[in-house]
N, C-alpha and C positions, 0 to 999 in steps of 0.2 A: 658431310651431311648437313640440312639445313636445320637441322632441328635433333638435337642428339641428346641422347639419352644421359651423359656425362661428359662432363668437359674439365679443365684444368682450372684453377685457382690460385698457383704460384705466382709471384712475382719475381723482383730482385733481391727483396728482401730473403725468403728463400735460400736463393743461389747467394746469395749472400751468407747467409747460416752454412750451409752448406761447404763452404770453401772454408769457413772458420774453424770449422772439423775436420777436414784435409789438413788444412796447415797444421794446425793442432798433432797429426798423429796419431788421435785416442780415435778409434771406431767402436769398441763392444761398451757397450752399458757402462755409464760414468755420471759424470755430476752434471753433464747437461742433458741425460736421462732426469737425473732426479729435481731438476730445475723443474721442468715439463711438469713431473708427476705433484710437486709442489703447486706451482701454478694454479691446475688441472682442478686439483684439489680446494684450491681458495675460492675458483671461480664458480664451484656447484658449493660452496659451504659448508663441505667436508674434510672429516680429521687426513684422512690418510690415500692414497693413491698407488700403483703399480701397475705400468708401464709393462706389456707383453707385446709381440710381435704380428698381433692384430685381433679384433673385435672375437675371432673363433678361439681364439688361446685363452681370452678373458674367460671366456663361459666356462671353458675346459678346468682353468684352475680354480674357477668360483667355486663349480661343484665338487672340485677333487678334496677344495679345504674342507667343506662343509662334512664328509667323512671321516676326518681327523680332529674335530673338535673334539676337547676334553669332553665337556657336558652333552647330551643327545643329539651324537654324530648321525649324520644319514646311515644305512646301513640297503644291503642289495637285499630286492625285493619291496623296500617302501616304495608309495606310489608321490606323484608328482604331477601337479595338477599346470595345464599347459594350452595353449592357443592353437586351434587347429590352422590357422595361418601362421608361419615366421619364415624364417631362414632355416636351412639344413640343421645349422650347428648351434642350434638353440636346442634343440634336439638332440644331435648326435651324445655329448658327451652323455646325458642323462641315460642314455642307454649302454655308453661304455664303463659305465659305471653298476650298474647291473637294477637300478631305477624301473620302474612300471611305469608310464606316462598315461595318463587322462587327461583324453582330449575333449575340449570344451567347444561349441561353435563360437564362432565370432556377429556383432553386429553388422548385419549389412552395410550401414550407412559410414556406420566409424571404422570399420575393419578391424577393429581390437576386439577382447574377449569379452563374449559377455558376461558380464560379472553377475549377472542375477539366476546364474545357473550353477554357479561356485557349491551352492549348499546340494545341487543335485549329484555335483562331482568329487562330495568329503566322501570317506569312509575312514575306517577304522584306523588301515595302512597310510591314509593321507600322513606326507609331513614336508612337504614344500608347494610352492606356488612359483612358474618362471612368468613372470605378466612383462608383456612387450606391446610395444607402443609404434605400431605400423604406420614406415613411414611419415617420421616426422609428426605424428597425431596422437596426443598422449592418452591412454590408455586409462579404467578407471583407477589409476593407482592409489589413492586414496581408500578407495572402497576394497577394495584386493590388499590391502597392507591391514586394514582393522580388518578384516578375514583374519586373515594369516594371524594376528595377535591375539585374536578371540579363538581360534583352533591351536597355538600354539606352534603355526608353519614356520619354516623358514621360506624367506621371500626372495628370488631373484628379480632382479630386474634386468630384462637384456633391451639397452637402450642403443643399443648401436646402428638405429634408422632415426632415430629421434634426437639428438645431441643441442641442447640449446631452447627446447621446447619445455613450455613449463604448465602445470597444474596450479591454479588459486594461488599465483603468485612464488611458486615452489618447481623449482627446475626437474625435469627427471631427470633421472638416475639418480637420484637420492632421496627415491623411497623404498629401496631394498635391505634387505640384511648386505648383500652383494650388489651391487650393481656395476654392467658392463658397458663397455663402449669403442667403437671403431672408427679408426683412420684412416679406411680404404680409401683411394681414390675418388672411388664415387660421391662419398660421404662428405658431410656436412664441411668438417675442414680432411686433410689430407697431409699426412707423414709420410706415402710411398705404401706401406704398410706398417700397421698398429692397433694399439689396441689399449684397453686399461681399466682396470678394476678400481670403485669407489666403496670404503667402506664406512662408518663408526667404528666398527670393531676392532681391538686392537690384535684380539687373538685372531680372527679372521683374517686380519692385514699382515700376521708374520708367518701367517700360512701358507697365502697367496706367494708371499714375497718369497719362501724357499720352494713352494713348488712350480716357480716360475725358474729357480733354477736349479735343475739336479734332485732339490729336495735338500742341501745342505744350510748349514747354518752359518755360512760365510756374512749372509747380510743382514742378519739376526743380531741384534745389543745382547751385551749380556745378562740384563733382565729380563728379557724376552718369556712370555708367558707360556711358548709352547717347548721348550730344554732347559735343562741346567748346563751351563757351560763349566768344561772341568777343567783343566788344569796346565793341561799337555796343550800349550801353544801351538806345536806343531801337528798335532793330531786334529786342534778344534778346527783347522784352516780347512781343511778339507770331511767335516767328519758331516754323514749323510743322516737325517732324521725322518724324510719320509720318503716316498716313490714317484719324485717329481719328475720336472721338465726339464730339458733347455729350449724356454720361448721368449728368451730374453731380447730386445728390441737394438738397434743400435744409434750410436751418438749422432747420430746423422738425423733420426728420425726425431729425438730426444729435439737437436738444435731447429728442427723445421715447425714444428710442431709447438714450440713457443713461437715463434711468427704466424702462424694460424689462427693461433687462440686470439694474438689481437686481433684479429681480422674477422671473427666468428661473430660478436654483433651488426657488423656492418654487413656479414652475410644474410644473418638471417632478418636482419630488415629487407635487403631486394628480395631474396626468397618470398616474403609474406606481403610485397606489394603485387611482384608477381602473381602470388596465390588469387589476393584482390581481382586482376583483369580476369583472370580464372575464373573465380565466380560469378564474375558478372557476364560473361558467357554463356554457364554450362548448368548456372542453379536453377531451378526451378522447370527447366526440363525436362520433361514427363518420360525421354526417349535415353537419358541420361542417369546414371547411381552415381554421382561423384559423394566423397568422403564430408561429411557433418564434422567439424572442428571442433574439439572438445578440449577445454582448456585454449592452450596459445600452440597454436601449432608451428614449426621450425620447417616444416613442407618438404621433404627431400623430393618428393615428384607431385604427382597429378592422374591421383588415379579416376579409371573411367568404368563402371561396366553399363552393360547395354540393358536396357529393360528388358526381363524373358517378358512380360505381360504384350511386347509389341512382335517376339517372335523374330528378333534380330540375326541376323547373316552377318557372326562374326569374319567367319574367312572373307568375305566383302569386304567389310570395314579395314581389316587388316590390308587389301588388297591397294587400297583405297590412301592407306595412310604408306605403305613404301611407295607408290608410283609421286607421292606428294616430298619423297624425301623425309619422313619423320619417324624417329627412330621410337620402337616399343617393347612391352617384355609383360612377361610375368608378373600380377602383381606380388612383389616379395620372392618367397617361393611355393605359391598356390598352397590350395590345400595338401599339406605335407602327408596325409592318409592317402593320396593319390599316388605316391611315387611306391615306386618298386622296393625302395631301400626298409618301406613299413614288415616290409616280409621278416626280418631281423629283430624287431620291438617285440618285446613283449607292454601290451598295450590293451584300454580301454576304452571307450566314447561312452562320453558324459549323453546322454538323449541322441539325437541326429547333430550332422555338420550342414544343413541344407543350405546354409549360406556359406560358410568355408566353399560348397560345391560352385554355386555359382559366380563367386569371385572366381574360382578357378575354370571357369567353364567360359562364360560372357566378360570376364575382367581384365584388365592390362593397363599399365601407368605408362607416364612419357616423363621426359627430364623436365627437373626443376632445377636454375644456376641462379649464382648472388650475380647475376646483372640483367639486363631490360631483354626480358622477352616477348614485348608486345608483339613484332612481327611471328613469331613462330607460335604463337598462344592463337592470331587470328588466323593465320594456318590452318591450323587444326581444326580450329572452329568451323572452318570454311569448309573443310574435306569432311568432317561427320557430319555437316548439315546437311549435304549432297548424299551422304552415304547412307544416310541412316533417315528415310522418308517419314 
């Protein structure tokens, strides 16, 4: 395709890591997992990291820990205040967890939550916030973290579109109590599949860490804040303390994934030159919504909706852009109150989603790669100029 929606990233370097782990023999979770999760963790200027077997497993054990905290655990039935745009499983586990979600609309122009609808969506049950950051475009996380501390919330942050993007000089994913992140393919760098939890917390971080595996205390010190360790060497080797996972990542992903990271500012510099010819395109186009930059955006795509004020012929424009070769989608996964799986929530809406609606109605992104897409950028440009009268 000329113009796609995701592309590769590897190099030799890579395949180079790669065969060092072959040779090696070690494949399940080992020390150049925890190299990674070290790293990982130096490079957002956080204490502690855990490495899962991709961006949906992070969330999954974020909130599983957040239940098992000594001091005001979650508990099924609190509510959770949430973005009517994200991914599935920004979601999902909140409700396998037995969680109420309140959904909030998002800004048209930012596609994040609007935050100045927070005090319309507290109540009594409120006692978390998941604030995500669509699409590489950080969200107001600032403003949604003094929330959260002035209500006493716990804060996710599910940063697994945004990786590298930063707020007032302050990277996200480390404005959470939790904070997530993914190594999908598509994504900013690429492990094959991955994923990985940043915290402060120390008791948060040994909670992740055993219900990432099993739920036992194998990778648990024996200070560790959430067991006391007894006596029976043989019993502690396998002994289970809560109702965990196994979504533990392997050595392979661990070795690639430190060759990424160095690679991850030179990505997001072509990203945000890219972004540049982009805007200089598509801004000020009365026939065009593209995304308002807040903070430093990391850009994972280029999203676009169509003005309803001009009465736009999406299935056109779509028609318009496969005869051109250029690949498009969803932006994210639309408004999440549209899919069928809402039938399962137990759930709220903070006022109307009218713009959650219309990203999902007139909206669709296209790929954004760490290298020169000038040709595929005037493309586009070309085909919605035609398209879109």
């Amino acid at each position: 395709m000329f113009y796609e929606l995701a592309a590769p990233t590897w190099g030799p370097e890579e395949i180079a890591a790669i065969e060092r782990v072959v040779a090696s023999g070690r494949f399940t979770m080992g020390e150049t997992v925890a190299a990674f999760e070290r790293a990982f963790a130096d490079h957002h200027g956080m204490k502690h990291a855990v490495m899962v077997n991709s961006g949906s497993s992070a969330n999954l054990v974020s909130v599983a820990a957040l239940f098992y905290k000594q001091d005001r655990p979650l508990q099924r039935g609190d509510e959770v205040i949430v973005p009517a745009i994200s991914w599935a499983t920004t979601y999902h586990p909140l409700q396998q967890y037995g969680l109420k979600l309140v959904f909030v609309d998002v800004e048209l122009d930012t596609l994040n939550m609007d935050a100045s609808r927070l005090e319309q969506a507290l109540s009594p049950r409120t006692r978390a916030i998941v604030a995500v950051s669509i699409l590489g475009n950080p969200a107001a996380l600032d403003v949604i973290r003094r929330f959260a501390d002035d209500h006493g919330l716990y804060l996710i942050e599910d940063n697994c579109e945004s990786m590298d993007a930063e707020l007032a000089g302050r990277k996200t994913g480390t404005f959470g109590h939790l904070n997530t992140f993914s190594f999908f393919f598509s994504h900013h760098i690429s492990t094959m599949e991955g994923g990985m939890v940043l915290t402060d917390d120390t008791e948060l971080y040994h909670l992740t860490r055993s219900m990432r595996a099993h739920g036992w205390t194998r990778d648990l010190p024996a200070d560790s804040p959430v067991f006391r360790r007894g006596t029976d060497d043989h019993y502690e080797a396998y002994r289970f303390i809560l109702p965990g996972y196994n979504v533990r990542p392997l050595e392979l992903e661990g070795a690639i994934g430190l060759e990424q990271l160095k690679k991850l500012p030179g990505f997001t510099a072509a990203r945000r030159r890219n972004l540049a010819l982009f805007r200089d395109r598509f801004a000020g186009d009365e026939r065009f919504i593209i995304q308002r930059e807040h903070g430093k955006s990391s850009c994972f795509s280029f999203t676009i909706i169509l003005n309803p004020a001009r009465n736009p012929d999406r299935r056109a424009v779509f028609a318009a852009m496969a005869e051109a070769d250029i690949g498009f989608r969803i932006i994210t996964g639309g408004c999440f109150l549209r899919h069928d799986v809402i039938r399962h929530y137990d759930y709220r809406v903070a006022g109307g989603v009218e713009n959650a609606n219309l990203a999902h109605d007139l909206g669709f992104f296209v790929g954004n790669h760490p290298f020169d897409l000038t040709a595929q950028i005037e493309r586009l440009h070309a085909v919605l100029d035609r398209a879109c009268p």
